[in-house]
Kinemage of the C-alpha trace (Angstrom):
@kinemage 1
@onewidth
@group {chain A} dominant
@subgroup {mainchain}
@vectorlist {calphas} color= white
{ca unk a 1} P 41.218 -49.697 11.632
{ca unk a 2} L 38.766 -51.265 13.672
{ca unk a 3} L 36.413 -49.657 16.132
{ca unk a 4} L 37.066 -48.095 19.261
{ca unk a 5} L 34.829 -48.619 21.701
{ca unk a 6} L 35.070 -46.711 25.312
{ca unk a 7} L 32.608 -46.553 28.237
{ca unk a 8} L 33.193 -43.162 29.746
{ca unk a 9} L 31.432 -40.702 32.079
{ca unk a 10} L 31.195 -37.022 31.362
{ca unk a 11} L 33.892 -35.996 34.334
{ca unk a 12} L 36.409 -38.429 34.548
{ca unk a 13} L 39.834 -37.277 33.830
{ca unk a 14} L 41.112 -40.768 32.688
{ca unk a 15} L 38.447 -40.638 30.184
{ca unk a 16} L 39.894 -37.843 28.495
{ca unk a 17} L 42.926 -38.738 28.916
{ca unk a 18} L 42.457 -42.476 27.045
{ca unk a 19} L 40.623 -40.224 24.316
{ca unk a 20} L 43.676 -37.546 23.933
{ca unk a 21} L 46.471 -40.643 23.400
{ca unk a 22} L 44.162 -42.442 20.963
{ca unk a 23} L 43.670 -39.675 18.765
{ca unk a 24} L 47.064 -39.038 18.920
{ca unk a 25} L 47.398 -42.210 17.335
{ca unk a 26} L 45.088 -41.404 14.570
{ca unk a 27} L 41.918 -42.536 16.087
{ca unk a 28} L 39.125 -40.566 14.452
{ca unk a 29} L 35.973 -41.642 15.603
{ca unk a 30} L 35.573 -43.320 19.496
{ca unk a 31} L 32.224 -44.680 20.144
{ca unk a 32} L 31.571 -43.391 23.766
{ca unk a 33} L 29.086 -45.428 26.033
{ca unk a 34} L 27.595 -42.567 28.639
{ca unk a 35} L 27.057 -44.999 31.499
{ca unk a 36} L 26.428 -42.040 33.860
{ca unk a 37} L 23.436 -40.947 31.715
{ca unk a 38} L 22.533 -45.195 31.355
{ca unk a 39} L 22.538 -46.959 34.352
{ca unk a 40} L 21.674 -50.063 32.185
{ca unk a 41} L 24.802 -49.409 29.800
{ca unk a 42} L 26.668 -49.607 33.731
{ca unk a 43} L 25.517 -52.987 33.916
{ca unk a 44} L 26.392 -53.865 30.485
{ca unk a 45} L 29.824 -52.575 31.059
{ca unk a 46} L 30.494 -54.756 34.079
{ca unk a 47} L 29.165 -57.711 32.788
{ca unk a 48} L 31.037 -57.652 29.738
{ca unk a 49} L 34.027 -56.581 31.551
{ca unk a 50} L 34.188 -57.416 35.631
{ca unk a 51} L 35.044 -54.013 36.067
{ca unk a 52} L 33.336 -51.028 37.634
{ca unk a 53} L 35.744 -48.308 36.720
{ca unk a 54} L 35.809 -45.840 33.861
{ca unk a 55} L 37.089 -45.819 30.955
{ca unk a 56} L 36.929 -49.163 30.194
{ca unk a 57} L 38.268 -49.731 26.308
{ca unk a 58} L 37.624 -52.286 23.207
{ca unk a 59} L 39.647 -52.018 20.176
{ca unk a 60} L 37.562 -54.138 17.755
{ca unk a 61} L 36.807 -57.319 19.947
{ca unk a 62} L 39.567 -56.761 21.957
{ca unk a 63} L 39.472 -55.514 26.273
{ca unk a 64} L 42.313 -53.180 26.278
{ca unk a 65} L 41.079 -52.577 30.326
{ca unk a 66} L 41.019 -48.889 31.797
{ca unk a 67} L 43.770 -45.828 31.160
{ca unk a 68} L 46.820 -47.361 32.471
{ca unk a 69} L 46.380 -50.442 30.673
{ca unk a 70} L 46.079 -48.324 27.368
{ca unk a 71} L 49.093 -46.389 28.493
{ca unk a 72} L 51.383 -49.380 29.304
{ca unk a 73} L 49.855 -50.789 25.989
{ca unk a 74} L 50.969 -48.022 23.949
{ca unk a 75} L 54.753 -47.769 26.221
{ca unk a 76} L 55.094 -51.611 25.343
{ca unk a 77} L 54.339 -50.540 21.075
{ca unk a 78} L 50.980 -52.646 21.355
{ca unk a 79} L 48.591 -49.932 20.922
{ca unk a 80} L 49.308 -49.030 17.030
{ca unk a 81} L 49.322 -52.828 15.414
{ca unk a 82} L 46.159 -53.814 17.736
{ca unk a 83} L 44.744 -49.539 16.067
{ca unk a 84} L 45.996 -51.023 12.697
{ca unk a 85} L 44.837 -54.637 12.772
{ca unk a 86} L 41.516 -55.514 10.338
């Protein structure tokens, strides 16, 4: 499975939300980028990504976008061969 990748901020509800459906899917272990405790991770985040809004999610090298993307991803059956690619 390759690694999952998710800039989040403690409070935001489509954080946890992104986090429930992927370990739903069977992912165990999320790398979470704080980027309300690193303002420089913030930066990072919309450099790599154009985007200012949380969460913001890579699956290996791949920019799955925010929550609804994931959840139209997943609705479409894109989610599990990207989660079980590599």
């Amino acid at each position: 499975m390759p690694a999952v990748k998710m800039y989040t901020t403690q409070v935001c509800p489509y954080c946890l939300r992104a986090k429930a459906l992927l370990k739903q899917r069977g992912v165990n272990d999320i790398e979470e980028i704080r980027i309300d405790l690193d303002p420089t991770q913030r930066a990072e985040m919309m450099a790599v990504t154009g985007r200012r809004t949380v969460p913001q999610i890579f699956i290996g090298d791949t920019h799955v976008g925010g929550c609804d993307e994931l959840m139209d991803l997943d609705r479409s059956g894109g989610l599990m061969p990207l989660l079980n690619a590599g």
